[in-house]
mmCIF file of the N, C-alpha and C atoms, coordinates in Angstrom:
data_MODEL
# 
_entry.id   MODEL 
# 
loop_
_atom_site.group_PDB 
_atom_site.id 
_atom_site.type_symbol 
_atom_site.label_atom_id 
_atom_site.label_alt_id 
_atom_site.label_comp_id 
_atom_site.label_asym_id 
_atom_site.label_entity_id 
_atom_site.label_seq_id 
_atom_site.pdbx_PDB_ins_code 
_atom_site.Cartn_x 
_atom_site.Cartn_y 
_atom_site.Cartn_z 
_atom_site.occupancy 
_atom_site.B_iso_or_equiv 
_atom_site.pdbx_formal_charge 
_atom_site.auth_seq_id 
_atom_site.auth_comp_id 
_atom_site.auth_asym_id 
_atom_site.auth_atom_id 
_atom_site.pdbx_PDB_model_num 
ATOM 1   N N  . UNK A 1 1  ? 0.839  -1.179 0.000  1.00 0.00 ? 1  UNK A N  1 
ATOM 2   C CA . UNK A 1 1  ? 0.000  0.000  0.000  1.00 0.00 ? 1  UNK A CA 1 
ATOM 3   C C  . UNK A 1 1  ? 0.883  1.242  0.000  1.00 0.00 ? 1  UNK A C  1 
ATOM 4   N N  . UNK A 1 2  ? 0.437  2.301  -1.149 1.00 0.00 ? 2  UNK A N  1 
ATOM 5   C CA . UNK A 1 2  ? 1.253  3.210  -0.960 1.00 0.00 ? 2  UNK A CA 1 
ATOM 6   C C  . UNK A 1 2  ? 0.307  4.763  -0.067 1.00 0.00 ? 2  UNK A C  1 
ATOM 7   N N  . UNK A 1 3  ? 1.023  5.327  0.669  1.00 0.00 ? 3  UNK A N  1 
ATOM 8   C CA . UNK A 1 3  ? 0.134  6.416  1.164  1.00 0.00 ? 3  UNK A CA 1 
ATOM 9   C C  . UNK A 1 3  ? 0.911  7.687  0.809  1.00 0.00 ? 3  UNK A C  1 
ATOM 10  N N  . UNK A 1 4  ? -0.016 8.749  -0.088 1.00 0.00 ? 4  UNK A N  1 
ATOM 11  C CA . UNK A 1 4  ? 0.843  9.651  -0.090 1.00 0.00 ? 4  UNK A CA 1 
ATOM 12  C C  . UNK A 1 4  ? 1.004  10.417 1.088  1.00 0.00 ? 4  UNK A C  1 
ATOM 13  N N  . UNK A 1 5  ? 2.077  11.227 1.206  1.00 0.00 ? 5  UNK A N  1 
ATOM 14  C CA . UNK A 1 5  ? 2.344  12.519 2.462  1.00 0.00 ? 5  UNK A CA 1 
ATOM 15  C C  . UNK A 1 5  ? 2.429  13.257 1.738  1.00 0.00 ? 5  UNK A C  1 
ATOM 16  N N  . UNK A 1 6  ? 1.488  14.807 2.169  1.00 0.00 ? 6  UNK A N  1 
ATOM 17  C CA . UNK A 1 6  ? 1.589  15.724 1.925  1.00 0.00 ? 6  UNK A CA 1 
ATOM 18  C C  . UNK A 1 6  ? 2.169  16.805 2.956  1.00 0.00 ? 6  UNK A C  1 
ATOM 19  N N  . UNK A 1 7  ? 3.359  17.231 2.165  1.00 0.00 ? 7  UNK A N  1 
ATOM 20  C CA . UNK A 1 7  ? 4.457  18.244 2.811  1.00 0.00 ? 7  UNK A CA 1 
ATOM 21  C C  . UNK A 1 7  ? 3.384  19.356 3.988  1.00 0.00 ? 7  UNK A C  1 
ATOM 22  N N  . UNK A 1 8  ? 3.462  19.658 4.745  1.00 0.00 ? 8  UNK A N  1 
ATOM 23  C CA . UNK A 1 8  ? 3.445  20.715 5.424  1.00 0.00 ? 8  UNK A CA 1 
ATOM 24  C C  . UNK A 1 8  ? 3.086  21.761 5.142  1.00 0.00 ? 8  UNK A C  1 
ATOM 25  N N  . UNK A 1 9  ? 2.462  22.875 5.513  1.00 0.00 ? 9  UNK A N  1 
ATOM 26  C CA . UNK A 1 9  ? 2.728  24.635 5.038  1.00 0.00 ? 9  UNK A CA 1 
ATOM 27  C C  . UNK A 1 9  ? 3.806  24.463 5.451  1.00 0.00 ? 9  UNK A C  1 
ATOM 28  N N  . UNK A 1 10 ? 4.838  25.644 4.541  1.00 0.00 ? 10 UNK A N  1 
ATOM 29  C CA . UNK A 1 10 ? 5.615  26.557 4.956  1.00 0.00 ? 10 UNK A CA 1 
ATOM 30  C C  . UNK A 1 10 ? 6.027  26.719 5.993  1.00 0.00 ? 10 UNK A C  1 
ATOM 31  N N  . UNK A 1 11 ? 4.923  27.757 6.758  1.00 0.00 ? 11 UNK A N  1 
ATOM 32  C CA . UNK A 1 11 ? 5.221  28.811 7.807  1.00 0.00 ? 11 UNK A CA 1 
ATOM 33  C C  . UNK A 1 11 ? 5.114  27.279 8.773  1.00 0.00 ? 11 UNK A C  1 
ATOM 34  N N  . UNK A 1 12 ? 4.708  26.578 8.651  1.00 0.00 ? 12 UNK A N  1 
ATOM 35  C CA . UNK A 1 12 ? 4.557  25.325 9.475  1.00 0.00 ? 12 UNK A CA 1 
ATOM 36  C C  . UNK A 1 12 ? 5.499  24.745 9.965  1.00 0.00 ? 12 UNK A C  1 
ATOM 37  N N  . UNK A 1 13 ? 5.846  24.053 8.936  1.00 0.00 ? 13 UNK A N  1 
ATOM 38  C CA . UNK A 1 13 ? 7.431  23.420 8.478  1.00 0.00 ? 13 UNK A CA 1 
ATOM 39  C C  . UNK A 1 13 ? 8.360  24.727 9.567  1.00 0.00 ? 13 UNK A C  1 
ATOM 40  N N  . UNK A 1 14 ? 8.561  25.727 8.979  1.00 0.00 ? 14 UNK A N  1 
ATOM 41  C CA . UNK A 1 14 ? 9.548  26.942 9.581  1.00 0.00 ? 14 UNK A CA 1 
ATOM 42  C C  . UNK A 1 14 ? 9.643  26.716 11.263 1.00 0.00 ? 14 UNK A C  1 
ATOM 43  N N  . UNK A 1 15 ? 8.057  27.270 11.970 1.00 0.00 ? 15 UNK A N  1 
ATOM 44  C CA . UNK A 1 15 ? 8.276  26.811 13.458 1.00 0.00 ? 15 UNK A CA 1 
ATOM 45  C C  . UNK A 1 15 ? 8.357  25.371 13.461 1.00 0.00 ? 15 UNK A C  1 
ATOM 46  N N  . UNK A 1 16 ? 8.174  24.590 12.963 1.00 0.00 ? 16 UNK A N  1 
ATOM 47  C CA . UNK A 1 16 ? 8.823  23.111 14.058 1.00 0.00 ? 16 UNK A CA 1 
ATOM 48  C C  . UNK A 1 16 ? 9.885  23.253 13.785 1.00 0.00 ? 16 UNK A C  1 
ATOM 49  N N  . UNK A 1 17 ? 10.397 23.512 12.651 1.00 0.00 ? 17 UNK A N  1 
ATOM 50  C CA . UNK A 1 17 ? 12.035 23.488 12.821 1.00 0.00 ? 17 UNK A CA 1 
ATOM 51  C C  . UNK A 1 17 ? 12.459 24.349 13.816 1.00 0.00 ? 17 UNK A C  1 
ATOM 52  N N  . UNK A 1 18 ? 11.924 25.235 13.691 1.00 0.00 ? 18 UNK A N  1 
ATOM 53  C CA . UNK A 1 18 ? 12.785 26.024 14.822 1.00 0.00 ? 18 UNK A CA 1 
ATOM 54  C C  . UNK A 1 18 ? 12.554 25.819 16.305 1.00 0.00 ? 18 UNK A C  1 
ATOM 55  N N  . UNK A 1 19 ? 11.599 25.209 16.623 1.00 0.00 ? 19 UNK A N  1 
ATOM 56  C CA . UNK A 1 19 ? 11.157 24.890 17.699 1.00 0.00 ? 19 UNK A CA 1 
ATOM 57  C C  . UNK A 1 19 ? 12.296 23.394 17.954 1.00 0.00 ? 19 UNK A C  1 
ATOM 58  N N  . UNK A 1 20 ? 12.207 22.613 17.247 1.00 0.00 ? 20 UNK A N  1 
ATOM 59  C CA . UNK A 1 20 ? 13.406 21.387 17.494 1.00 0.00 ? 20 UNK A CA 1 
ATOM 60  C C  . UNK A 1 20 ? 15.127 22.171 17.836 1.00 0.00 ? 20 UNK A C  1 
ATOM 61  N N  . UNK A 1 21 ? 14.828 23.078 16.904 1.00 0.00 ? 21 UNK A N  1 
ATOM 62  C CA . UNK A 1 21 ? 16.170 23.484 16.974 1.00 0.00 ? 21 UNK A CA 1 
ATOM 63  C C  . UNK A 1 21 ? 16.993 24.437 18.440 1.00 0.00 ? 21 UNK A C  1 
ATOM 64  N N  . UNK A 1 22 ? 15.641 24.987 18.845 1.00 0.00 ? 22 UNK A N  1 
ATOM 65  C CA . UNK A 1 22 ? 15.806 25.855 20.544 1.00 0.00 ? 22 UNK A CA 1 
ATOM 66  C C  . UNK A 1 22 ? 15.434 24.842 21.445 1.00 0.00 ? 22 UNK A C  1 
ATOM 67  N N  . UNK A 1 23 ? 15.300 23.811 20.762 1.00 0.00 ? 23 UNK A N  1 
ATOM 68  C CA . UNK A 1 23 ? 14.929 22.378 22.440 1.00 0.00 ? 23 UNK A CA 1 
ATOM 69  C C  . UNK A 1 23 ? 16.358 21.393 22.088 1.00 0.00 ? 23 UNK A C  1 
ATOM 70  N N  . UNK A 1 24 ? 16.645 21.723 21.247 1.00 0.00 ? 24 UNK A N  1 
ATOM 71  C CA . UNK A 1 24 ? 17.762 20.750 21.075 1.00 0.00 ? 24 UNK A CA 1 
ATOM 72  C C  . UNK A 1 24 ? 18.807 20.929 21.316 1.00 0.00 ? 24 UNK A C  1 
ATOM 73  N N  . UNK A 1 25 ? 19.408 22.696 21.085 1.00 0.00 ? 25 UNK A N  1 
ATOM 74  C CA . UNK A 1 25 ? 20.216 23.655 20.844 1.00 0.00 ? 25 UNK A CA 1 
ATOM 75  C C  . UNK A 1 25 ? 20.594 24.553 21.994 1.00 0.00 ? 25 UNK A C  1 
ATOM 76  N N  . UNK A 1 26 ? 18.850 25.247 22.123 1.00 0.00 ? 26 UNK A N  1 
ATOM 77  C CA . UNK A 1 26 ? 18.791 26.136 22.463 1.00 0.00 ? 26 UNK A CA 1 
ATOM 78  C C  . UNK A 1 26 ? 18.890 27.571 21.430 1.00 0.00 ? 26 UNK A C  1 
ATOM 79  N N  . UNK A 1 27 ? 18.135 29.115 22.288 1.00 0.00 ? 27 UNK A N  1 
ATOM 80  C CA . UNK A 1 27 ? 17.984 30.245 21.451 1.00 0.00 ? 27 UNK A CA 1 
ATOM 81  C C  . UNK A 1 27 ? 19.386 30.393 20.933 1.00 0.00 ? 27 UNK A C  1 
ATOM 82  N N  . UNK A 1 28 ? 20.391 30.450 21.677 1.00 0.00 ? 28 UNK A N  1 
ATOM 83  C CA . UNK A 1 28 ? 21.759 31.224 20.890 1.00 0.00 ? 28 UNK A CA 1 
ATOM 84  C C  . UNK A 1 28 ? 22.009 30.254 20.044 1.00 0.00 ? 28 UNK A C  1 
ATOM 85  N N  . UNK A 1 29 ? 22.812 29.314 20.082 1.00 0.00 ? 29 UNK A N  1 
ATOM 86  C CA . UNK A 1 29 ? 23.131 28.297 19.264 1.00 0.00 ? 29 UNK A CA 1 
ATOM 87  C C  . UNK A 1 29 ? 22.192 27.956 18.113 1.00 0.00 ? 29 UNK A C  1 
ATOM 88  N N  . UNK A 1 30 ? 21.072 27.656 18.547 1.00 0.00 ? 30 UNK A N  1 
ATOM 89  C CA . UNK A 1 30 ? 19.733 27.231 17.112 1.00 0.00 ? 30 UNK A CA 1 
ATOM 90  C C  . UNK A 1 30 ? 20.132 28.841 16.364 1.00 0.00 ? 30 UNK A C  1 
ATOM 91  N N  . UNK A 1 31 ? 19.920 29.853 16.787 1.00 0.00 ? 31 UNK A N  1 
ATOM 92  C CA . UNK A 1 31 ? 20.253 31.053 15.904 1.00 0.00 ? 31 UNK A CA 1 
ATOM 93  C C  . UNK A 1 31 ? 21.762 31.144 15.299 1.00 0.00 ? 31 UNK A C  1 
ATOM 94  N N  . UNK A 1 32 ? 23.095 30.843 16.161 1.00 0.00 ? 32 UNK A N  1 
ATOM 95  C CA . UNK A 1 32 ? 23.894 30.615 14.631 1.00 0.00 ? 32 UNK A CA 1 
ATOM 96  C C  . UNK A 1 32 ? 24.036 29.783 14.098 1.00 0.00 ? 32 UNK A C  1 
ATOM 97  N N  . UNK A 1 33 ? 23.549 28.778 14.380 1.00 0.00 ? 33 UNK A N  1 
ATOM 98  C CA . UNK A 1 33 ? 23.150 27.506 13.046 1.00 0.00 ? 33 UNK A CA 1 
ATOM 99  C C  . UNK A 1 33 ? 22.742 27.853 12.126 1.00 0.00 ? 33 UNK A C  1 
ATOM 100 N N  . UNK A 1 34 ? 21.473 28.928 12.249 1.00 0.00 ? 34 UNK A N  1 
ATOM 101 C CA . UNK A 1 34 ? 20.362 29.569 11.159 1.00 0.00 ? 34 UNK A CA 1 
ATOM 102 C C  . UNK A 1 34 ? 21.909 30.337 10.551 1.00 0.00 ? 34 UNK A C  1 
ATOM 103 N N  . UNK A 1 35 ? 22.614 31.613 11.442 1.00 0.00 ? 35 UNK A N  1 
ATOM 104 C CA . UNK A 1 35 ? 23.405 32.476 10.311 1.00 0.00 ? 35 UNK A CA 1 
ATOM 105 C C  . UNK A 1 35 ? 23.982 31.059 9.781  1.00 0.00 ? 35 UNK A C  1 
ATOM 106 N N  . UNK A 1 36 ? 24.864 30.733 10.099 1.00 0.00 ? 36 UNK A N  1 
ATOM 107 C CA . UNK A 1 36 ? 25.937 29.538 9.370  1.00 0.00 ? 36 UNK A CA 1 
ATOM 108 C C  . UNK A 1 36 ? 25.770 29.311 8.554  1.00 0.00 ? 36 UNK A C  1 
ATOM 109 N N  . UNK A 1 37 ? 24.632 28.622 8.069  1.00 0.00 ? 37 UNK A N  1 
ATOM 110 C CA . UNK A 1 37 ? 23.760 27.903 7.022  1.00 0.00 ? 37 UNK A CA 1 
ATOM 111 C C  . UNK A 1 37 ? 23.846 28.860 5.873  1.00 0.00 ? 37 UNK A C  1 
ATOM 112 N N  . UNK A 1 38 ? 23.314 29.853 6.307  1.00 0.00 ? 38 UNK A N  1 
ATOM 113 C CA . UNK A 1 38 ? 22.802 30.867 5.654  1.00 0.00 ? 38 UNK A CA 1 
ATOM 114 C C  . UNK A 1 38 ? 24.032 31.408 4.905  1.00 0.00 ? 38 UNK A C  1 
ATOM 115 N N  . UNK A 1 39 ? 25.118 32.060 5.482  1.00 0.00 ? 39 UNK A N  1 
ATOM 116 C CA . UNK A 1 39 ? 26.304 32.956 5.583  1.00 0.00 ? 39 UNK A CA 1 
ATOM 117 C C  . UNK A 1 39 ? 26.768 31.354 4.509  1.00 0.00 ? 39 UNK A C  1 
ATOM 118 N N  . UNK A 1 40 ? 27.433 30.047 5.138  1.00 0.00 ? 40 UNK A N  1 
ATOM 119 C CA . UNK A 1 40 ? 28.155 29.641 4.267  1.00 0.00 ? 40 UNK A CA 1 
ATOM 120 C C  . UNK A 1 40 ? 27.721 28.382 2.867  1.00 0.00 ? 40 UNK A C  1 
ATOM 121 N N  . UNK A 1 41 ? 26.485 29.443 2.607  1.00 0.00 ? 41 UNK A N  1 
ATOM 122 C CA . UNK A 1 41 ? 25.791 28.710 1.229  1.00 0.00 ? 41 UNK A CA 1 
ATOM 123 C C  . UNK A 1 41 ? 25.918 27.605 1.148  1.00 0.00 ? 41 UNK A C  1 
ATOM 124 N N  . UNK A 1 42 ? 25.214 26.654 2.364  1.00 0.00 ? 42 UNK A N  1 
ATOM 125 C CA . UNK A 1 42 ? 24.807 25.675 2.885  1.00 0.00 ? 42 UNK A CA 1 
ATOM 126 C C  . UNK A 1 42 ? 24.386 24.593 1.178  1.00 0.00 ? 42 UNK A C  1 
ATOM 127 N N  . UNK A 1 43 ? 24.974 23.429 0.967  1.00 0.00 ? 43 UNK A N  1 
ATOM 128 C CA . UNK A 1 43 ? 24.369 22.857 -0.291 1.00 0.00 ? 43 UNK A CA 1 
ATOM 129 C C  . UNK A 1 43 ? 23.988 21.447 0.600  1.00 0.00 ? 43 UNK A C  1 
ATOM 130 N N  . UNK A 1 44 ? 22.676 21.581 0.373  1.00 0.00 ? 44 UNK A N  1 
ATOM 131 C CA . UNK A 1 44 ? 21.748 20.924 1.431  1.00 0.00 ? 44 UNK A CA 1 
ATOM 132 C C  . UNK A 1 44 ? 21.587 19.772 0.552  1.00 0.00 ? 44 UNK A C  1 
ATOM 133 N N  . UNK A 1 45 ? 22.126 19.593 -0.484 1.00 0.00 ? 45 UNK A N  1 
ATOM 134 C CA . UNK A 1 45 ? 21.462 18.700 -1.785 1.00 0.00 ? 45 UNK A CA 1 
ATOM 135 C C  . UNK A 1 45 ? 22.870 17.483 -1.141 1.00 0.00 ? 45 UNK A C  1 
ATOM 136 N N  . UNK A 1 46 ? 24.343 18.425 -1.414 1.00 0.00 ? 46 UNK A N  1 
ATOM 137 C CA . UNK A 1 46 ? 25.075 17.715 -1.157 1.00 0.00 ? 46 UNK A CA 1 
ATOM 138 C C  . UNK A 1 46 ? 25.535 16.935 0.328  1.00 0.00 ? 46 UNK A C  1 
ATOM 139 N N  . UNK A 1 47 ? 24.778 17.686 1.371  1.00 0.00 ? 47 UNK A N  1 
ATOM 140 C CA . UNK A 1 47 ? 24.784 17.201 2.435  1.00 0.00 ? 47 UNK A CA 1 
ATOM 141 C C  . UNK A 1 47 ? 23.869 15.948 2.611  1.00 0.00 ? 47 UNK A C  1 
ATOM 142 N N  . UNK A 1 48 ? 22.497 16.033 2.172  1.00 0.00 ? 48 UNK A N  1 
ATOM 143 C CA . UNK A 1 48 ? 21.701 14.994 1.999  1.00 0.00 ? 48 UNK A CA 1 
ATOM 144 C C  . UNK A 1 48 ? 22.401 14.012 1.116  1.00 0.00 ? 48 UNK A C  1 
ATOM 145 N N  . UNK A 1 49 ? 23.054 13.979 0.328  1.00 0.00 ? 49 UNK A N  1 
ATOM 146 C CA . UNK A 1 49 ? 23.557 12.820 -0.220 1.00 0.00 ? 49 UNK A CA 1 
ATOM 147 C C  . UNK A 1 49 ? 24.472 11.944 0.531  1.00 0.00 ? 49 UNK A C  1 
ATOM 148 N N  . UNK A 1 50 ? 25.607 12.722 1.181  1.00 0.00 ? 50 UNK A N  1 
ATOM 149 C CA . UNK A 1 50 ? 26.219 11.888 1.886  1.00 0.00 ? 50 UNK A CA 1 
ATOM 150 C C  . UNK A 1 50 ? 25.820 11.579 3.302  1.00 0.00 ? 50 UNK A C  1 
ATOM 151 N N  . UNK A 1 51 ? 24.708 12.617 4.028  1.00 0.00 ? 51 UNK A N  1 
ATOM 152 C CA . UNK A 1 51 ? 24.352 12.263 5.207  1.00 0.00 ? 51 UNK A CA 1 
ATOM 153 C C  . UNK A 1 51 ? 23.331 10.671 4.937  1.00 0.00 ? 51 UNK A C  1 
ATOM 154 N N  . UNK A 1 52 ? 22.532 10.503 3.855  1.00 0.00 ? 52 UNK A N  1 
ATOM 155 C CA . UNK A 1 52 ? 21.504 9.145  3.412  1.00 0.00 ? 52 UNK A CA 1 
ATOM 156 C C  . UNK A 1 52 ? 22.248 8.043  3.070  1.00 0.00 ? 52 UNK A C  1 
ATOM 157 N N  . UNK A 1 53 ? 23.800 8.778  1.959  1.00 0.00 ? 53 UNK A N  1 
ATOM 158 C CA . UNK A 1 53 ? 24.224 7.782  1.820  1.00 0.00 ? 53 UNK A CA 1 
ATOM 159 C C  . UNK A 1 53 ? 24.592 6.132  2.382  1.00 0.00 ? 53 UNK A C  1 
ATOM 160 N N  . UNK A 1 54 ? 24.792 6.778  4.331  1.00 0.00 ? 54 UNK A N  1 
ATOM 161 C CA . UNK A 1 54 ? 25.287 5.814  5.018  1.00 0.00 ? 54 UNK A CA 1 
ATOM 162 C C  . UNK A 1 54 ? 23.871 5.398  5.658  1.00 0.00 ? 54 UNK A C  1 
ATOM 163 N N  . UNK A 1 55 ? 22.802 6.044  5.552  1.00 0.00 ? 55 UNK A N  1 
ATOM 164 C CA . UNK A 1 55 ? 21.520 5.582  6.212  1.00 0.00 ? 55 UNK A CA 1 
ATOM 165 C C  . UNK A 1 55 ? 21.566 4.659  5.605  1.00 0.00 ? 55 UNK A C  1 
ATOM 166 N N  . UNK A 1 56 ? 20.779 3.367  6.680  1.00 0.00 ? 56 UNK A N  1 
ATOM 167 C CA . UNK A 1 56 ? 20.071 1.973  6.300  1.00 0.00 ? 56 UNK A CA 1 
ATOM 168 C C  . UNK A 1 56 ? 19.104 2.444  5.651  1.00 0.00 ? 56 UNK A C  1 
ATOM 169 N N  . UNK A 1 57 ? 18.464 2.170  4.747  1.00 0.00 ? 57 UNK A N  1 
ATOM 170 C CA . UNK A 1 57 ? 17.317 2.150  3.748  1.00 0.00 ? 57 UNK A CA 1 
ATOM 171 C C  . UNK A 1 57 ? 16.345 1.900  4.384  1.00 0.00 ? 57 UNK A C  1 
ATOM 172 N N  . UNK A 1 58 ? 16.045 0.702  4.721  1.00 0.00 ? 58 UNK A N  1 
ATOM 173 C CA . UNK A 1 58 ? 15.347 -0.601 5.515  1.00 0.00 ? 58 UNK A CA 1 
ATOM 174 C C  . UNK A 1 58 ? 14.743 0.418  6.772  1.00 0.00 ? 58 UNK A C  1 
ATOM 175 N N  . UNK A 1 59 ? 15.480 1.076  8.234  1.00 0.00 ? 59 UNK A N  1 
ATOM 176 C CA . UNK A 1 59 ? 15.122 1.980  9.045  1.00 0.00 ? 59 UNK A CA 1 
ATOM 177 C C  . UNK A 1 59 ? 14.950 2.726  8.297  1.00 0.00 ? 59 UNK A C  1 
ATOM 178 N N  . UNK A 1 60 ? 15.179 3.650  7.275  1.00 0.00 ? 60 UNK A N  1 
ATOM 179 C CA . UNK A 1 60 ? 14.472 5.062  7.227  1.00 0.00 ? 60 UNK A CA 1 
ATOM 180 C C  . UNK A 1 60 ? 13.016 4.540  6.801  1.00 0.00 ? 60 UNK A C  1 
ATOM 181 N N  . UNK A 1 61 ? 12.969 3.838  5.966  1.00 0.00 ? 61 UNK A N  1 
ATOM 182 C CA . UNK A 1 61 ? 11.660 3.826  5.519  1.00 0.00 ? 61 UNK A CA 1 
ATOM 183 C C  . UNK A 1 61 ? 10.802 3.288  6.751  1.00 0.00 ? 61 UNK A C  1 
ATOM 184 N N  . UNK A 1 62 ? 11.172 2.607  7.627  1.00 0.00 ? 62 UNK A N  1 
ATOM 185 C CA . UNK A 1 62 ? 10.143 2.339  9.262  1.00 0.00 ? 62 UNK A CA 1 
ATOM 186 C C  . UNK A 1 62 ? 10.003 3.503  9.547  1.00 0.00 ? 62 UNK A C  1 
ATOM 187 N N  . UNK A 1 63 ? 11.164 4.025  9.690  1.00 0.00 ? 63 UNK A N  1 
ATOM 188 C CA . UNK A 1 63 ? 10.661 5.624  10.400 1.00 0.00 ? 63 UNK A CA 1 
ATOM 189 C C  . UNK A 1 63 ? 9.864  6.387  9.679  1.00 0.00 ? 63 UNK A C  1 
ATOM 190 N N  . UNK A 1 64 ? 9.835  6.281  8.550  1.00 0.00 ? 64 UNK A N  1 
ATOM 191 C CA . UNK A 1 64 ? 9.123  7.134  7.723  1.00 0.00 ? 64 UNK A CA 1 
ATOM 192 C C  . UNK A 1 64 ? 7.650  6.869  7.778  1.00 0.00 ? 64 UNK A C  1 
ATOM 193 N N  . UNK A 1 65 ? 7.722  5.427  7.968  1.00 0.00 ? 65 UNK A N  1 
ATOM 194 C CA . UNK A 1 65 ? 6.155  4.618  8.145  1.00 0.00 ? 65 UNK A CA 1 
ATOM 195 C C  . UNK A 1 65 ? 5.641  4.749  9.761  1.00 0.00 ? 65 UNK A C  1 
ATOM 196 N N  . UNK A 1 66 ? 6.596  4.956  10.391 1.00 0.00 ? 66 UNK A N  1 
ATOM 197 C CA . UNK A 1 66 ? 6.347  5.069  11.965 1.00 0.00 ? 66 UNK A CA 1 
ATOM 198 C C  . UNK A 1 66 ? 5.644  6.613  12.148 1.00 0.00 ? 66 UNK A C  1 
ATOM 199 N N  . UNK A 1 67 ? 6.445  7.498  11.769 1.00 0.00 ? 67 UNK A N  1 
ATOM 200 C CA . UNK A 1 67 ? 5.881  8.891  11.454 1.00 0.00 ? 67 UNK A CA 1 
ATOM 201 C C  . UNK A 1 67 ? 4.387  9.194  10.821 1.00 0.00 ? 67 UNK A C  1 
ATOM 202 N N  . UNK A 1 68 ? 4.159  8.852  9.599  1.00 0.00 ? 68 UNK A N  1 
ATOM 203 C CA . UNK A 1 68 ? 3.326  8.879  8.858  1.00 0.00 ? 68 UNK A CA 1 
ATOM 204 C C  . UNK A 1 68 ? 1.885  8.337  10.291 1.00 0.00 ? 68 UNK A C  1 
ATOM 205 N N  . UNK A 1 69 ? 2.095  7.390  10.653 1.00 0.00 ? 69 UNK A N  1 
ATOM 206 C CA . UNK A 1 69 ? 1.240  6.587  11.202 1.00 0.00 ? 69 UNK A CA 1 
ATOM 207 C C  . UNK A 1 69 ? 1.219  7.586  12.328 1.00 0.00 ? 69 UNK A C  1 
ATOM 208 N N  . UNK A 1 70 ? 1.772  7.821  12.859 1.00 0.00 ? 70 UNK A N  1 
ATOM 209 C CA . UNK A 1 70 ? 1.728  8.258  13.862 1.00 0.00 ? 70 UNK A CA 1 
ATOM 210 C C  . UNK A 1 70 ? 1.175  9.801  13.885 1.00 0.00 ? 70 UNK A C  1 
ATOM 211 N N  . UNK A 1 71 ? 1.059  10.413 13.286 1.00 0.00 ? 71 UNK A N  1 
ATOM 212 C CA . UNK A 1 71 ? 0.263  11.487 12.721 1.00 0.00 ? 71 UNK A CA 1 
ATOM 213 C C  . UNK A 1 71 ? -0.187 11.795 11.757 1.00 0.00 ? 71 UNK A C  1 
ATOM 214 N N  . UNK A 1 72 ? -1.247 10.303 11.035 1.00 0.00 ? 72 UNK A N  1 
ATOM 215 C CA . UNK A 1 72 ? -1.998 10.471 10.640 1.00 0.00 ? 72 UNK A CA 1 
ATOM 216 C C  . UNK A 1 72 ? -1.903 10.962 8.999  1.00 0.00 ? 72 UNK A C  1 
ATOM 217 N N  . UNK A 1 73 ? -0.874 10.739 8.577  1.00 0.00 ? 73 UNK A N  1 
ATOM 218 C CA . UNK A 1 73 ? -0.787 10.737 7.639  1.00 0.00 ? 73 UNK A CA 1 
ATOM 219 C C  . UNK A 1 73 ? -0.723 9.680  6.294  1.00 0.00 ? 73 UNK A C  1 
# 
């Protein structure tokens, strides 16, 4: 069975991230993460490649199915 997920709003997406990022981080730190990113033209394409690369396949997709399920998606 396939289920689609549909992405988030925006402005949605924006606070949880940032909300993970000041519980995880905290305000100072979650904020220069944000400049960092920002300032050193962050290539998120190439980071995702090698950060998945070493992901198990097999777990992401549970998690992905664990998620989904879990709110209803």
């Amino acid at each position: 069975m396939i289920t689609e997920i549909t992405p988030p709003a925006t402005i949605e997406l924006l606070n949880r991230g940032m909300e993970c990022l000041i519980r995880e981080m905290g305000i100072v730190e979650a904020e220069y993460f944000i400049a960092a990113v920002q300032r050193e033209r962050f290539d998120y394409t190439k980071w995702q490649r090698e950060h998945f690369d070493k992901a198990d396949l097999r777990a992401f997709v549970d998690k992905a199915s664990s998620f989904a399920e879990e709110n209803g998606k």
